[in-house]
C-alpha positions as CSV (number, residue, x, y, z in Angstrom):
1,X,-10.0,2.4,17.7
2,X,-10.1,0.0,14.6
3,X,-11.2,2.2,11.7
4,X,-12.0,0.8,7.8
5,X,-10.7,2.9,5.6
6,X,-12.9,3.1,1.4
7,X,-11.3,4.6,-1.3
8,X,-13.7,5.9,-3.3
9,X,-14.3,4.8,-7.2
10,X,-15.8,8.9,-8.4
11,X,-12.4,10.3,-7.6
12,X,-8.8,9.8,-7.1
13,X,-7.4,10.1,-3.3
14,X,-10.5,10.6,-1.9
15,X,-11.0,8.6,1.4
16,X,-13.7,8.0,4.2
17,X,-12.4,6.3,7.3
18,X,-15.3,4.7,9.5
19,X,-15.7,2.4,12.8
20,X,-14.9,-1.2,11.6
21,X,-17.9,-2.6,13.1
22,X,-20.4,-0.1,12.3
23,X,-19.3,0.7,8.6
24,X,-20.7,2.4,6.5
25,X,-24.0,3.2,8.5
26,X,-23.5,6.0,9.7
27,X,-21.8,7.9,6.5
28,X,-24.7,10.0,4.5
29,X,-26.8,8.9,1.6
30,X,-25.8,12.0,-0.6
31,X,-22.0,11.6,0.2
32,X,-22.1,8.1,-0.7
33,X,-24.0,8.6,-4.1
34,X,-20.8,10.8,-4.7
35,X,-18.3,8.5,-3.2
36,X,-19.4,6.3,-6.4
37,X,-18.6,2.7,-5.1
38,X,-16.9,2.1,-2.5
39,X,-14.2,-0.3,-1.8
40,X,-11.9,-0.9,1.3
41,X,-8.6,-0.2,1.4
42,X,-7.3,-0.9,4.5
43,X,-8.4,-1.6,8.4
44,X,-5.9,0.4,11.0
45,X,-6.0,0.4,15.0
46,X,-5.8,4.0,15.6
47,X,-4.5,5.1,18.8
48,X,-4.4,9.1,19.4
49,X,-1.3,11.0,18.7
50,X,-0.2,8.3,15.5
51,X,0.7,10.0,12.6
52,X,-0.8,9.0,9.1
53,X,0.3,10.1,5.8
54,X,-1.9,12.9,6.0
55,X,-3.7,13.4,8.7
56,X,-3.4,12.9,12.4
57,X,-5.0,10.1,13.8
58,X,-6.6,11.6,16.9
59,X,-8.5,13.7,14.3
60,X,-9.6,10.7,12.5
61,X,-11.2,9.1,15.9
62,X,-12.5,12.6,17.3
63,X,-14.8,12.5,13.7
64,X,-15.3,9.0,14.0
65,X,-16.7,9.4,17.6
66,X,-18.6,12.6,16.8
67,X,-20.1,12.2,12.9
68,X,-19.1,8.2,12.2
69,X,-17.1,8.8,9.6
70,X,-14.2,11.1,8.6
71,X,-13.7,12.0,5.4
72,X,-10.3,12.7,3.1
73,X,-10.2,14.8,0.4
74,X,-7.8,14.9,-2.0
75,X,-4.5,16.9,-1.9
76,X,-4.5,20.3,-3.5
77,X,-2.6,20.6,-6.6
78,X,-1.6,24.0,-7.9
């Protein structure tokens, strides 16, 4: 699955990964207006199984197939 990943510009390491050709439709008005403004990152081909940096893939497409969107928060410091 090709994915777009947008940082967001409200706060640091935060992340929503969506379907490259649906984009952004699909991700909800009131996360957005938090998300600040968006800007892409990155565009990956997912395949299930891959490792990212911090999450598994195959729980990136299951979200991406079920919701349209998954979202990454940032680490938890402390």
């Amino acid at each position: 699955m090709k994915v777009t990943v947008y940082k967001a510009s409200s706060r640091e390491y935060l992340y929503v990964y969506v379907a490259e050709a649906v984009g952004l439709e699909k991700v909800p008005s009131a996360l957005l207006a938090q998300f600040g403004d968006p800007t892409p990152v990155m565009t990956l081909d997912l395949k299930a199984g891959q490792q990212l940096a911090r999450v598994c893939a195959t729980d990136v497409i299951s979200a991406v197939e079920d919701k349209g969107y998954y979202l990454q928060m940032p680490p938890v410091v402390g």
